[in-house]
Kinemage of the C-alpha trace (Angstrom):
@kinemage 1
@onewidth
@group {chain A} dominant
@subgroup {mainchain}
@vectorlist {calphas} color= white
{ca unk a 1} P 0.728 11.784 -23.263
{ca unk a 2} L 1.771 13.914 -20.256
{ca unk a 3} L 3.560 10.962 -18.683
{ca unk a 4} L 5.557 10.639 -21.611
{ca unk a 5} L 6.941 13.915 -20.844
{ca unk a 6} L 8.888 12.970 -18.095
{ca unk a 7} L 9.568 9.389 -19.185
{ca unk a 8} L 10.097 9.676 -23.307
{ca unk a 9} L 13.398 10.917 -24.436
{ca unk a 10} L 14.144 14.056 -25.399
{ca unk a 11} L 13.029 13.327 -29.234
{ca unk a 12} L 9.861 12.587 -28.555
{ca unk a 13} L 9.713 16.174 -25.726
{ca unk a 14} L 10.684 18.117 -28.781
{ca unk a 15} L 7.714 16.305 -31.682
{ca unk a 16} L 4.861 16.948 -28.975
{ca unk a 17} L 5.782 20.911 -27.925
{ca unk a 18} L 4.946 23.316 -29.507
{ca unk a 19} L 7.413 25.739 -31.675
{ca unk a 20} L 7.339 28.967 -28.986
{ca unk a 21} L 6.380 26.801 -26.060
{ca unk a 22} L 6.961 28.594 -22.720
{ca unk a 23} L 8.153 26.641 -19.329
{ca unk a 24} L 8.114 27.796 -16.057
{ca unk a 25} L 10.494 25.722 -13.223
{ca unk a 26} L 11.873 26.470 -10.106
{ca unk a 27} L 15.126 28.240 -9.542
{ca unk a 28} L 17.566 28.421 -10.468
{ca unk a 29} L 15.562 27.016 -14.187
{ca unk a 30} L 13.234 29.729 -14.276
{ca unk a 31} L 11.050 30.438 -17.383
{ca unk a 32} L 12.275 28.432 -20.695
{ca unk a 33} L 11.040 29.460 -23.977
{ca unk a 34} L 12.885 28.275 -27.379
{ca unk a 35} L 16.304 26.261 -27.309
{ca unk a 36} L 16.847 26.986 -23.688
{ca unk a 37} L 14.258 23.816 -23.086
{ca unk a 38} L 16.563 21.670 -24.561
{ca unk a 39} L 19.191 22.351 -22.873
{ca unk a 40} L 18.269 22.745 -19.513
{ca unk a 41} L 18.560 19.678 -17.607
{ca unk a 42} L 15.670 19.163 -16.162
{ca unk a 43} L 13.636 19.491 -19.080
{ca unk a 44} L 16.204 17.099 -21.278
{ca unk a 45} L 16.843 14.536 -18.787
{ca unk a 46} L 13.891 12.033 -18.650
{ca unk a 47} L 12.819 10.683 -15.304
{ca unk a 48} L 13.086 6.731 -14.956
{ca unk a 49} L 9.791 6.870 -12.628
{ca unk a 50} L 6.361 9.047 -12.557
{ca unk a 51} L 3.526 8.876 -10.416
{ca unk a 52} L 1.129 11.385 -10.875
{ca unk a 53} L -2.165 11.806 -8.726
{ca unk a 54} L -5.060 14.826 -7.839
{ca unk a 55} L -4.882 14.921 -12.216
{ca unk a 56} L -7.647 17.370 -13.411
{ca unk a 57} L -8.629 18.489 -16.886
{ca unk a 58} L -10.510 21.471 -18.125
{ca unk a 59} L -10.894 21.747 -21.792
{ca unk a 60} L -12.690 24.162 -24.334
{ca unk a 61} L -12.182 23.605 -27.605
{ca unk a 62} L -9.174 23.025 -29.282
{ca unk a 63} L -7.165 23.666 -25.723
{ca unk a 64} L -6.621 21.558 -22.760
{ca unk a 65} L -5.218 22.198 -19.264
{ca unk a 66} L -4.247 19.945 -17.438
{ca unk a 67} L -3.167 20.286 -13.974
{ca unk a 68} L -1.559 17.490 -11.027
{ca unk a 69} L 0.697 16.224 -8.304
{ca unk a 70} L 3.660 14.967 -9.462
{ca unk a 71} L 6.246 12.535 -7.661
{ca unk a 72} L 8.868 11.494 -9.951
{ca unk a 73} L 13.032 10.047 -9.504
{ca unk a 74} L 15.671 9.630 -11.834
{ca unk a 75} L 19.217 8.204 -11.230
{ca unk a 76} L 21.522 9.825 -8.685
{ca unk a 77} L 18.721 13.310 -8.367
{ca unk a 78} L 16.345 13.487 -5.411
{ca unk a 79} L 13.268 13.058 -6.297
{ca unk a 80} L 10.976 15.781 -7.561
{ca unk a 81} L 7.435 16.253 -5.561
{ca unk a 82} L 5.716 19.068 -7.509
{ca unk a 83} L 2.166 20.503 -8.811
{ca unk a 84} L 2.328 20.769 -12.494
{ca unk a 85} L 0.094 22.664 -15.226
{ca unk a 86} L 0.347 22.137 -18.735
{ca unk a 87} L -1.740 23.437 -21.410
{ca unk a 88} L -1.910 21.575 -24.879
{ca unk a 89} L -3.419 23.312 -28.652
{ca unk a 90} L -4.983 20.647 -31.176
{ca unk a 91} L -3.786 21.373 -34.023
{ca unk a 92} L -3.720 19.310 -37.705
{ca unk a 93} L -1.404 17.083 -36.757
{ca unk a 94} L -2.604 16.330 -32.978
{ca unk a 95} L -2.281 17.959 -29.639
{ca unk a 96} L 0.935 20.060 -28.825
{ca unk a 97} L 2.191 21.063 -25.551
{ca unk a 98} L 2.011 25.013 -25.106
{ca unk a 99} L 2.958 25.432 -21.796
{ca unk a 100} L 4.421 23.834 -18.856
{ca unk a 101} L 4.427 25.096 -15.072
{ca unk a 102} L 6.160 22.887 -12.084
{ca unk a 103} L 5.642 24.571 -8.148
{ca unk a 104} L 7.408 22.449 -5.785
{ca unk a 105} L 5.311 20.190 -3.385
{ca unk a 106} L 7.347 20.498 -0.486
């Protein structure tokens, strides 16, 4: 689900977040709450390539964190090398993205 993220389009972003979501990106991004995620570019442009590694989960209930190394590349961008967090809420209809942190790797 996570993967999709950076590979879906932005459709599919939008159906799995949450309505209030919060993102946090590097600068000159910074935090993203609302509208703004759609229309920043680097949440709206999907990535044609994602590898992620070191993934670890933590989960207590209805919420999940998960946390990794990204390394992904899209056309004519240089790649991004980060460590990501995101935290998901189960709700009725499934799990929802609630959060979404990216620190660069490098």
């Amino acid at each position: 689900m996570e993967e999709r993220f950076w590979t879906g389009g932005a459709d599919s972003a939008r159906q799995m977040t949450a309505s209030g979501a919060i993102f946090v990106f590097p600068y000159p991004a910074g935090i993203l709450r609302g509208d703004a995620l759609w229309r920043e570019k680097d949440v709206a442009q999907r990535w044609r390539s994602v590898v992620m590694s070191e993934r670890t989960l933590t989960r207590t209930g209805d919420v999940a964190v998960l946390a990794y190394r990204v390394s992904a590349e899209r056309g004519g961008d240089p790649s991004c090398e980060a460590l990501c967090t995101s935290t998901y809420l189960k709700d009725d209809t499934g799990w929802l993205r609630l959060t979404h942190q990216q620190t660069p790797a490098l």
